[in-house]
N, C-alpha and C positions, 0 to 999 in steps of 0.2 A: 327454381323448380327442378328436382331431380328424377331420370328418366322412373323410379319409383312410385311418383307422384304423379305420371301422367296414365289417362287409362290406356287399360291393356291391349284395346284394337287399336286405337290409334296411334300408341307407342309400336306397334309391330307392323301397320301397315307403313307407317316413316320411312322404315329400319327395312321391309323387304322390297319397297319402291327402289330404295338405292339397287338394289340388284338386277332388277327387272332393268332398270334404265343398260345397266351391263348386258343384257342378253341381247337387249335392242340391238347395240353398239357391235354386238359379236355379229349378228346375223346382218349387219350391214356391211361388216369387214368382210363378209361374205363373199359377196357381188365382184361381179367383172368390172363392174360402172360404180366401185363404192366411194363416196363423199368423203368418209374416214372410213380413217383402218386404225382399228383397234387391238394388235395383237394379245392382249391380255382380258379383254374381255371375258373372253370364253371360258377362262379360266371358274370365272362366278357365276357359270350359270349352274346353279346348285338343280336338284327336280323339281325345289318351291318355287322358285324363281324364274325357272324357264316355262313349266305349268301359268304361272300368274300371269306373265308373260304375255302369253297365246289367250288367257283368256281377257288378259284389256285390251288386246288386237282385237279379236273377236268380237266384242263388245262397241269396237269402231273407236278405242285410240289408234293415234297417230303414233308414226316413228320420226317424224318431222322435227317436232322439237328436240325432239334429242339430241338428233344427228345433230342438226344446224348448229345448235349452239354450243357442242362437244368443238366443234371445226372451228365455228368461230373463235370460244376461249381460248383454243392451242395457238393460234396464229397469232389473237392478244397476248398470250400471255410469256411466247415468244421473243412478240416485238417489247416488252418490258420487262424482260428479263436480258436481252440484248442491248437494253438503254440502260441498264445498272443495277436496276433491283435484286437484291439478292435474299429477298423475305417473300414467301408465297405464304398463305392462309389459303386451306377450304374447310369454306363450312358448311356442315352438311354432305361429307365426302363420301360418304358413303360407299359405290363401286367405283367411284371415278380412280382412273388408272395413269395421271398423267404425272406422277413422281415417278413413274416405272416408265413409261412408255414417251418419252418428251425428251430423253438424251440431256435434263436439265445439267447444267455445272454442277460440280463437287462439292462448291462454295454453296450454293443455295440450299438454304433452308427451306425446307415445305413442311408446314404443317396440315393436320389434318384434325379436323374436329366434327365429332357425330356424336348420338347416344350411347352410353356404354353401353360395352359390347360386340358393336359394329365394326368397329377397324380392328378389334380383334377377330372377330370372323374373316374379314378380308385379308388379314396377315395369315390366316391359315391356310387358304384359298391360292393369295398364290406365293406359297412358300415357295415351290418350283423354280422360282423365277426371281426370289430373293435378291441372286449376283447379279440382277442385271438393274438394281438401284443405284446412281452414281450420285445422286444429291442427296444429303440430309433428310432424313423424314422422321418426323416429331410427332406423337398422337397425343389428343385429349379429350375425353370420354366427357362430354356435358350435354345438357338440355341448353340450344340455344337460346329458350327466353328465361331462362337464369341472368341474373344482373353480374353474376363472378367468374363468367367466364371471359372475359377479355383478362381481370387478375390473374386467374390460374395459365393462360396461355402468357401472357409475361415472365410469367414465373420459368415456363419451359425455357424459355429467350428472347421472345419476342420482342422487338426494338418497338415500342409505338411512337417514337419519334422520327423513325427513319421510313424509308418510304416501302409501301409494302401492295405487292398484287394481291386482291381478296379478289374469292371466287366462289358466290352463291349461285348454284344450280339447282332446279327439280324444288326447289325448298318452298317459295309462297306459295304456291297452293295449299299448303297446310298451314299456314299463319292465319291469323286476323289481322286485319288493317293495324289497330296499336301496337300487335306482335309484331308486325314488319316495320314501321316506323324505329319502332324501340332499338330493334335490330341494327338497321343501317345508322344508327345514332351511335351508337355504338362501335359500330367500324370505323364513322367517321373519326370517334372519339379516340379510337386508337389505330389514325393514320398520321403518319407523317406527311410533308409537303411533297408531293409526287407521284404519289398513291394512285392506284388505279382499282378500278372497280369491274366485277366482269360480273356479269347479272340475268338473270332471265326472271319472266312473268307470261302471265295470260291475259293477255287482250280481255275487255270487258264482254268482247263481242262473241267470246268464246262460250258466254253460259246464254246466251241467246241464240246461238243457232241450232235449231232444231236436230242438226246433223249431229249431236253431239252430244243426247238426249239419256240416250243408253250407255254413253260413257260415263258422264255424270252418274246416273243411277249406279253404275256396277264401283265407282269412288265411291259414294258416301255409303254400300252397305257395306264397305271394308273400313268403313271408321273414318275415311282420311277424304272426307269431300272438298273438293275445291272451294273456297272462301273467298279469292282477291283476287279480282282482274283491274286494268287499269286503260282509261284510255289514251292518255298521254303519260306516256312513260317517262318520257325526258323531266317532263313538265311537273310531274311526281319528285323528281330523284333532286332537283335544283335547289328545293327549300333545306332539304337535308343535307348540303354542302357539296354536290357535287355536279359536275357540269358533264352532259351524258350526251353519248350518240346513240341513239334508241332506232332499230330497226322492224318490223313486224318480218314475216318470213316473205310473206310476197313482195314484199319490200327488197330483201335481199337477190329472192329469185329474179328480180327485175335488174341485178344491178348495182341497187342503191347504194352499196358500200365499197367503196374504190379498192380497199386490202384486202378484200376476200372475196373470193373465185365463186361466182353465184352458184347458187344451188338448185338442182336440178328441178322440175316443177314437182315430180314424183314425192319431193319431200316437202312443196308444201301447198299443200292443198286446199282448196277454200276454206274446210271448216276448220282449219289449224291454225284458228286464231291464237297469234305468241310473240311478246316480245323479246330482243335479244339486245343486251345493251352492253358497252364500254364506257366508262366514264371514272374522268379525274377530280382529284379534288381542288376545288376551287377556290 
């Protein structure tokens, strides 16, 4: 399916999520007490984006998940690129800033994949900041529930036999369950042996709490309503090959994860129901 083919709210609210999730990112680099620091964020907060912004704060989203799991992937994606890997995939990259802002090696390869379009906007964004890319960075313009886009990312270079960091953000809540399925079948399908997975989802218990009523409603009349929560995330991701440490945010805030620095409770709040996961293939 090509970005052509999908309709035109929902292809656009995709595509100005990615940014919105950047302005989050900026206004938390903000802070004296910030979780992450984002220097490049700010750069994409365009006036659509920074407006939409304030209006799904207002509306009663959270900045929780962002943060959390922005912090979390850097310190993953770190420790696995300091163990050997020198292949990154994201998909769904949309504002994410960590081919600029992560100091990665020379040698590494990052790719980026979104709908066309997108990381051409963002190359324009922060052109400013250009010199300060030191890894490889590869774009490819696809609809992720297209079946050719694992072929066309080979084509760029893509090793699928060698072992490769994938990094889904922000992205199922716009899938349907077979979409997401399909998806991770797929990365499985072009992972090599030592792969890692860096992931996030919505808690099932996120469309059930009342706190989070009006956020939902102001999602689905922008076309892009949330669809997939999950209540055992781990328990999900196992059949699909891969062996996960699945966290919820209070989870983290508690502790739960021995490599990363808990997170403040400010970022995560009751109704932020979200999971964040790591996981290899198995």
């Amino acid at each position: 399916m090509s970005d052509a083919t999908l309709p035109a709210d929902e292809s656009t609210a995709v595509k100005e999520t990615g940014f919105i999730t950047a302005v989050i990112r900026a206004g938390e680099s903000e802070r004296a007490d910030a979780y992450l620091v984002d220097p490049y964020a700010t750069l994409l907060g365009t006036p659509r984006s920074t407006a939409l912004a304030r209006e799904a704060l207002a509306a009663g989203g959270t900045v929780g998940s962002v943060i959390v799991r922005a912090r979390f992937g850097d310190l993953a994606l770190g420790r696995a690129v300091a163990g050997g890997i020198t292949q990154v995939v994201c998909l769904a990259a949309g504002g994410d800033t960590r081919a600029w802002r992560l100091g990665l090696p020379a040698h590494t390869r990052f790719y980026e994949v979104d709908l066309p379009g997108q990381l051409e906007a963002k190359e324009s964004l922060l052109a400013p900041v250009r010199d300060r890319l030191v890894c490889r960075r590869l774009t490819l313009g696809a609809d992720l529930r297209d079946a050719d886009w694992p072929r066309r990312l080979q084509a760029l270079g893509h090793e699928p036999d060698a072992p490769t960091v994938w990094i889904v953000e922000g992205l199922l809540p716009y899938l349907r369950m077979e979409e997401f399925t399909r998806l991770i079948s797929r990365v499985r399908a072009a992972s090599g042996r030592g792969s890692v997975l860096l992931i996030d989802a919505p808690h099932s218990a996120f469309y059930d709490d009342p706190a989070n009523a009006e956020f939902l409603a102001f999602m689905r009349a922008r076309g892009s309503a949330f669809r997939l929560g999950l209540d055992d995330f781990a328990g999900f991701l196992r059949p699909l090959g891969w062996q996960a440490e699945a966290y919820t945010l209070r989870q983290l805030a508690a502790g739960a994860c021995g490599w990363l620095p808990a997170p403040p409770g400010r970022l995560c709040p009751p109704r932020d129901h979200h999971w964040v996961a790591r996981a290899r293939l198995a």
